[in-house]
C-alpha positions as CSV (number, residue, x, y, z in Angstrom):
1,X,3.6,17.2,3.1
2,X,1.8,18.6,0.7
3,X,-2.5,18.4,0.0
4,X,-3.1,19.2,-3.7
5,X,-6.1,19.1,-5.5
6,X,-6.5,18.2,-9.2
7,X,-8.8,16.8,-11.6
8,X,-9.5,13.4,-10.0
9,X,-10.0,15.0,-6.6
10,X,-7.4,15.3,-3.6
11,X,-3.9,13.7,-3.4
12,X,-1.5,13.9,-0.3
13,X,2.0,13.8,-0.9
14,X,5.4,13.0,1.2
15,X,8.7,14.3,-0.8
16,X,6.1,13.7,-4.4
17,X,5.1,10.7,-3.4
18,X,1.5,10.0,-3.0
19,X,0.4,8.6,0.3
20,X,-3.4,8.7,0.0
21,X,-5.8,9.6,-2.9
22,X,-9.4,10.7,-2.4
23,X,-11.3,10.5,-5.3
24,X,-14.5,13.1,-7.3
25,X,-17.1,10.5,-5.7
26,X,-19.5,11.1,-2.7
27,X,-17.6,9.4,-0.7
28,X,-14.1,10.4,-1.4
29,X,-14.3,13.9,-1.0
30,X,-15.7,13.2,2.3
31,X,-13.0,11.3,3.5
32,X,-10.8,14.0,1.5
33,X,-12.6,16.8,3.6
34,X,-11.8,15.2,7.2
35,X,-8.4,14.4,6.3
36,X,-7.6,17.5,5.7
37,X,-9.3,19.1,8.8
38,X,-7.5,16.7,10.5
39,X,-4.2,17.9,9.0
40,X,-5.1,21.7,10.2
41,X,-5.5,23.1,6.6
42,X,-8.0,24.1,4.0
43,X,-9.0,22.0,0.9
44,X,-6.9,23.9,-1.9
45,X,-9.0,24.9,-5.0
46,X,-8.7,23.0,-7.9
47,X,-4.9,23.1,-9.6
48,X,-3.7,24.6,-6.3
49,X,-2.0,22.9,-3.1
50,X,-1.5,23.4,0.0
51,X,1.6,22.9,2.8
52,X,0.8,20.2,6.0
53,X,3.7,20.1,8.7
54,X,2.3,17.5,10.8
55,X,3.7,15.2,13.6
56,X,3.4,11.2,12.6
57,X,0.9,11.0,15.3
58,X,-1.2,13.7,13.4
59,X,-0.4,11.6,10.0
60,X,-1.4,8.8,11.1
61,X,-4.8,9.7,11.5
62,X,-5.3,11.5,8.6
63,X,-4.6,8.3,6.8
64,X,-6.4,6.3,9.0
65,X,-9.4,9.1,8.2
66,X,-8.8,8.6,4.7
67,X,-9.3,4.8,4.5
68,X,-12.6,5.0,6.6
69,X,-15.6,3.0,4.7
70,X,-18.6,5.8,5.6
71,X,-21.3,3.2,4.2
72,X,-20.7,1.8,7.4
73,X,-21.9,3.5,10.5
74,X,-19.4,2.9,13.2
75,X,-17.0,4.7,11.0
76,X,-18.1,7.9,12.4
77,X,-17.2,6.9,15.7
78,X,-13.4,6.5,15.1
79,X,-13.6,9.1,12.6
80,X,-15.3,11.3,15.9
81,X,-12.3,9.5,18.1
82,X,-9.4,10.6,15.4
83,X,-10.4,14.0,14.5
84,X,-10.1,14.8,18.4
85,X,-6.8,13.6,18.7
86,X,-5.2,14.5,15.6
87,X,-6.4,18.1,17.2
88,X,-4.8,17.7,20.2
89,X,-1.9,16.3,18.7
90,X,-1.6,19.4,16.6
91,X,-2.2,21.7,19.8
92,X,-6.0,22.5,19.0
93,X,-8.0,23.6,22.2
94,X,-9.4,21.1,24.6
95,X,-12.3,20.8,26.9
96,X,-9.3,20.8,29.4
97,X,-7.9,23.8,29.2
């Protein structure tokens, strides 16, 4: 997978094809910003991208991230919920280790 960044914000993309957009808005690069910490990778600077090699597991909730509505505030309790697993999922550390 790749995260790039261009001129309407951050795009994630399977094989070229785009899988989730986050928009220049308040809001969007939020979501843009958790999706890709929960990837494991840095925002790429504008122009640039960057590589993901992820499980599905660890996909899926970077989507799921992505599609979060954070006007609402029980989103930050599944966003809370996914970011832990998509870092255990990716091997992070762990409170029980």
């Amino acid at each position: 997978m790749e995260l790039k960044q261009g001129e309407g914000g951050l795009t994630l993309l399977y094989q070229g094809k785009t899988l989730v957009e986050c928009f220049l808005t308040m809001e969007g690069m939020a979501a843009g910003a958790y999706m890709a910490k929960a990837l494991g990778v840095e925002i790429p600077a504008a122009g640039e991208s960057v590589a993901a090699r992820v499980s599905t597991g660890v996909l899926f909730r970077a989507v799921s991230i992505a599609s979060l509505d954070f006007s609402v505030d029980e989103s930050f309790v599944l966003l809370e919920r996914w970011m832990e697993e998509a870092e255990m999922q990716r091997g992070g550390s762990s409170d029980l280790t």
